[in-house]
C-alpha positions in Angstrom: -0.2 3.3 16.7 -2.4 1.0 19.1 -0.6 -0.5 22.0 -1.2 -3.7 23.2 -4.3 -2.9 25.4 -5.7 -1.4 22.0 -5.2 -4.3 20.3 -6.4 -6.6 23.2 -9.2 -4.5 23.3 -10.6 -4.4 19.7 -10.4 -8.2 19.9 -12.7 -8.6 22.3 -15.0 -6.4 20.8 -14.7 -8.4 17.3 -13.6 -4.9 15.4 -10.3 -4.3 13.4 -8.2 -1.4 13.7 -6.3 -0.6 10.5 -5.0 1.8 8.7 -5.4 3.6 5.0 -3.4 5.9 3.2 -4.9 8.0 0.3 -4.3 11.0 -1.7 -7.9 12.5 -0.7 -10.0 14.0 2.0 -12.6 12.2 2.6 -15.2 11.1 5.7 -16.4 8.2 4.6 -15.8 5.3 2.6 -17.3 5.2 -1.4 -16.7 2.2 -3.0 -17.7 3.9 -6.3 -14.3 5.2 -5.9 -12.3 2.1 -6.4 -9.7 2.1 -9.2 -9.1 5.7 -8.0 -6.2 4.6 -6.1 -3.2 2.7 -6.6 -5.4 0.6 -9.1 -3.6 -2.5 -9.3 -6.3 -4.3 -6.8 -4.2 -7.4 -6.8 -6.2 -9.4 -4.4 -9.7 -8.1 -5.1 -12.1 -5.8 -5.7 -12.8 -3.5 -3.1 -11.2 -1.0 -0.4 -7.6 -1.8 1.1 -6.8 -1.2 5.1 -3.2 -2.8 6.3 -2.5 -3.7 10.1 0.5 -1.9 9.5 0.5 1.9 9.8 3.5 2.4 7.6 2.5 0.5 4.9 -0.3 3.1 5.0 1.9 5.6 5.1 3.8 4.3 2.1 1.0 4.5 -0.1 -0.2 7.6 0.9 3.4 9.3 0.2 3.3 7.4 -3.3 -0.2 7.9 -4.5 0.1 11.8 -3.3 3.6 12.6 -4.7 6.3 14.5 -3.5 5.5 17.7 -1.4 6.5 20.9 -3.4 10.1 22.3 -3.4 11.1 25.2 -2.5 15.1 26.3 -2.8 15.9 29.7 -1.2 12.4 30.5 -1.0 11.7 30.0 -4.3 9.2 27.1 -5.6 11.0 24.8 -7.8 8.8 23.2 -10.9 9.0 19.4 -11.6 11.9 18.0 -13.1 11.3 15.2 -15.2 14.4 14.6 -17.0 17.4 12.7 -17.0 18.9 14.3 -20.0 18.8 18.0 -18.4 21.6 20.0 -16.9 23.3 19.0 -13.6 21.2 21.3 -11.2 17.7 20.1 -13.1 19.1 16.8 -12.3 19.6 17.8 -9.1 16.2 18.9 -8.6 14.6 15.7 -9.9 16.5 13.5 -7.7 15.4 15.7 -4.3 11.9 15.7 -5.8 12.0 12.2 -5.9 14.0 11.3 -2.3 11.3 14.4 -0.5 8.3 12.0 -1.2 9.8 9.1 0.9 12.1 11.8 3.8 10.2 14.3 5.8 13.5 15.9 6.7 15.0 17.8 3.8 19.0 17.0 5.2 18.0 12.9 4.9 15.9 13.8 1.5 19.5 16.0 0.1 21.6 13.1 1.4 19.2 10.2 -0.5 19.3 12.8 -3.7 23.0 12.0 -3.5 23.4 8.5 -3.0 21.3 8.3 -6.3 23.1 10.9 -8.0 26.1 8.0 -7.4 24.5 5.4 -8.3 22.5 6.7 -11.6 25.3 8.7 -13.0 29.0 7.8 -13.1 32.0 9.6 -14.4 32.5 13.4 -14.2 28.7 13.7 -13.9 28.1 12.7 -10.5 30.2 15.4 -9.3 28.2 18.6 -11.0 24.9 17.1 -9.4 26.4 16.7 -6.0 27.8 20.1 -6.4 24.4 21.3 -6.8 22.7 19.6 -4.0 25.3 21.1 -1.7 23.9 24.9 -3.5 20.7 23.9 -2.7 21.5 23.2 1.0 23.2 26.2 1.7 20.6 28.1 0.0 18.1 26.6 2.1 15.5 23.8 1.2 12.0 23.9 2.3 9.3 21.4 1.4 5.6 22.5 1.7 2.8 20.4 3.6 2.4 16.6 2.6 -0.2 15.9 0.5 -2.5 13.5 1.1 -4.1 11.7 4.7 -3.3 8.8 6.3 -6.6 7.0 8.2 -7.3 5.1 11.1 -9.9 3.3 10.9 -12.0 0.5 12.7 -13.6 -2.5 10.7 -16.6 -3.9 12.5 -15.8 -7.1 11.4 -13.8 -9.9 13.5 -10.4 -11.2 12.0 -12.2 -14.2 11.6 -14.9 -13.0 8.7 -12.2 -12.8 6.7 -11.5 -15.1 3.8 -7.2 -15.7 4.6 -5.5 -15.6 1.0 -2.9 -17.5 2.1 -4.2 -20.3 4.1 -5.3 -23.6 3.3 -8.3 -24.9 3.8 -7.7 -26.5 7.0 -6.7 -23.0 8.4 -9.3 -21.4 6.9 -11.7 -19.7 10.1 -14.6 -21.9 10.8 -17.0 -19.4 9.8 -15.6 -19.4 6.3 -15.2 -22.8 6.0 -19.3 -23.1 6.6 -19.6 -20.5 3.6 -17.6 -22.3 0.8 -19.2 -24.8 0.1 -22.0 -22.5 -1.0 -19.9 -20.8 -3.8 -20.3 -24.5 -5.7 -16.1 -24.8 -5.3 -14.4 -28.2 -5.6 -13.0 -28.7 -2.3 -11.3 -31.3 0.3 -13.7 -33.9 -1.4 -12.8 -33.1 -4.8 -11.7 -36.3 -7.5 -8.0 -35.6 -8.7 -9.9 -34.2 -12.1 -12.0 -32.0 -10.8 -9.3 -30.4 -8.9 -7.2 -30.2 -11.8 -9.6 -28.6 -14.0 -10.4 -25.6 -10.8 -7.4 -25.1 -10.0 -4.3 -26.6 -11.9 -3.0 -28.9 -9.2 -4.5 -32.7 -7.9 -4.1 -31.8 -4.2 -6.4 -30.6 -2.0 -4.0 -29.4 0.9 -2.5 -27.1 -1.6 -6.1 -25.0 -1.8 -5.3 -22.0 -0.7 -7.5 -18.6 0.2 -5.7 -17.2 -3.3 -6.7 -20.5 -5.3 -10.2 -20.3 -4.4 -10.6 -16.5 -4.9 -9.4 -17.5 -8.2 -11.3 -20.2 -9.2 -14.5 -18.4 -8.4 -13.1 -15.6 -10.6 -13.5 -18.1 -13.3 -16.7 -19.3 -13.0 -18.0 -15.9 -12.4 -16.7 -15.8 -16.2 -17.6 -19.2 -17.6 -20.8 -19.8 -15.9 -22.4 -16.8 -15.1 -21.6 -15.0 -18.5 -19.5 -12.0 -16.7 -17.8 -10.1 -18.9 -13.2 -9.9 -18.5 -13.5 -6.5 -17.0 -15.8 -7.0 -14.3 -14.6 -10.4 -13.4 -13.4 -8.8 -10.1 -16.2 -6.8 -9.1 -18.5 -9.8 -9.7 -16.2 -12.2 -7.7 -16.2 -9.3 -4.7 -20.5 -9.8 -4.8 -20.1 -13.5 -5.2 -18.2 -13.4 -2.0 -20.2 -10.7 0.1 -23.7 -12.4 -0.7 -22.8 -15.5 0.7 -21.4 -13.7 3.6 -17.5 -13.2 3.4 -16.9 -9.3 3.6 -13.5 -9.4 2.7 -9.8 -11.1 1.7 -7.1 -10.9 4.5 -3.4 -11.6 3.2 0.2 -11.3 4.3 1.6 -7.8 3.4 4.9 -7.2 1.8 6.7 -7.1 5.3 5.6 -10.5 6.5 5.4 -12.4 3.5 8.4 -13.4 3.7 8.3 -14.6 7.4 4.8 -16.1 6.7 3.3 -14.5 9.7 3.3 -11.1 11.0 1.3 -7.8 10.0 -1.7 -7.9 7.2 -3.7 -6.0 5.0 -7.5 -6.7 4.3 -9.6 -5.8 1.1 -13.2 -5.1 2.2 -16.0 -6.0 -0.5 -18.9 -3.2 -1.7 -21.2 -3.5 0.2 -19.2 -3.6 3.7 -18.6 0.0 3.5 -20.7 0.9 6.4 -18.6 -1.4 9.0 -16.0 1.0 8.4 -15.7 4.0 10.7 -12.8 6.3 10.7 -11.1 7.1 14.0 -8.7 10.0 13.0 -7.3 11.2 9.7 -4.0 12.9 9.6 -0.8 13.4 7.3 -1.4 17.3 6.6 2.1 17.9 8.1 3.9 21.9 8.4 6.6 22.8 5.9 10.3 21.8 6.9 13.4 23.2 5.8 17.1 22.7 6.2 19.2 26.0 5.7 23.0 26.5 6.2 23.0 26.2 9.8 21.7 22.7 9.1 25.2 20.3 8.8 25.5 16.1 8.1 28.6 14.5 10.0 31.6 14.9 8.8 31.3 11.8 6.8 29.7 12.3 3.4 29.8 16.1 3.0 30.1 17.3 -0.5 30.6 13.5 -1.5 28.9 10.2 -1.9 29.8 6.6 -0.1 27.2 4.0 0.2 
């Protein structure tokens, strides 16, 4: 993670250090490769980065699944069922818990607590029991799949169009841009406004509302077809000079400030450089000599 002096550092030199977590090895950005991903692309077409190293990290864990299992040295196929026997249960559940725990005692221990709260009755037991077999037989998980990136964005914080800003707190270099995209703005009637957005108030014109409004004329003016109204919206915006969308990400939305994560529009790939790719971790294992506290063994309180 950058400290401080990294951080102060990049902002003097008008970059962005980020991060990216993917299931692929790659060295360089390919924007032909969008929609490979998570593919939701919620705020845009283009390549996602976060501020925030373990939101990275998150989606490289999810988009790359769980490591493979091994119990007692022997590899464990995917379990996929609900409906199967106790120790197939068993196996799904630690599938699912060793894609979110590096450390097969806290990934046996998550396995339980959803054993409890999926299951009730005499069934919890019969899955718990197993999860304690595989433990003393020994669990091993093979390398993580996947790599997490570091990268640094040759663009200043302030290139960025801010989803969720006004327009008043929009950066001044994106405020000289709008009014190029032919976008009703602070000097909008009440109608106009209406009729872009929904809502008679300028204040309430946010980085989001204008990303979507141009969304729609790319559709009713330009003739772009439903499928490609993102891609054309992401060249809309990169002609007239804004490379990318900045916005709040799940861990400071809330808070309205903190951490962010960035979408950067084709044809900004080469202001991306990557610093150091990572995530290819050694297999871990918990055996019998591994032990939890005394609290929780063999059972389950949340």
């Amino acid at each position: 993670m950058p400290g401080r002096l990294d951080q102060a550092g990049d902002a003097v030199r008008s970059v962005i250090r980020a991060f990216h977590g993917s299931p692929y090895d790659w060295d360089r950005v390919d924007m032909s490769k969008i929609g490979t991903g998570e593919g939701a692309a919620a705020y845009g077409h283009g390549f996602y980065a976060s501020q925030a190293e373990p939101v990275a990290e998150w989606y490289r864990r999810e988009l790359s699944g769980p490591p493979d299992l091994l119990i007692g040295g022997e590899p464990m196929p995917p379990s996929r069922s609900l409906s199967s026997s106790p120790r197939e249960r068993a196996v799904m559940l630690l599938q699912k818990s060793a894609a979110k725990y590096e450390d097969p005692i806290q990934a046996i221990r998550e396995a339980m607590l959803d054993a409890s709260d999926q299951f009730g009755g005499r069934d919890v037991q019969p899955i718990i029991d197993s999860l304690m077999r595989f433990k003393s037989d020994g669990v091993t998980f093979g390398p993580r799949k996947g790599k997490t990136y570091e990268l640094e964005i040759a663009y200043p914080e302030s290139a960025f169009l801010d989803y969720d800003a006004t327009l008043p707190e929009q950066p001044d270099s994106v405020r000289a841009i709008l009014p190029s995209l032919n976008l009703p703005l602070e000097d909008a009637t009440s109608r106009t406004l209406k009729s872009a957005y929904g809502f008679e108030k300028p204040e309430n014109i946010t980085g989001r509302e204008i990303q979507t409004a141009l969304r729609r004329n790319e559709m009713a003016h330009r003739g772009v077809e439903w499928d490609q109204r993102d891609a054309a919206t992401s060249k809309t915006f990169s002609d007239a000079g804004i490379p990318g969308v900045r916005y709040l990400d799940e861990y400071s939305r809330g808070a309205q400030k903190g951490t962010r994560n960035y979408v950067i529009f084709p044809g900004a790939e080469d202001q991306i450089r990557i610093l150091r790719k990572y995530g290819l971790l050694a297999p871990t294992a918990a055996g019998a000599a591994s032990s939890y506290n005394s609290e929780g063994e063999g059972s389950v309180n949340r």
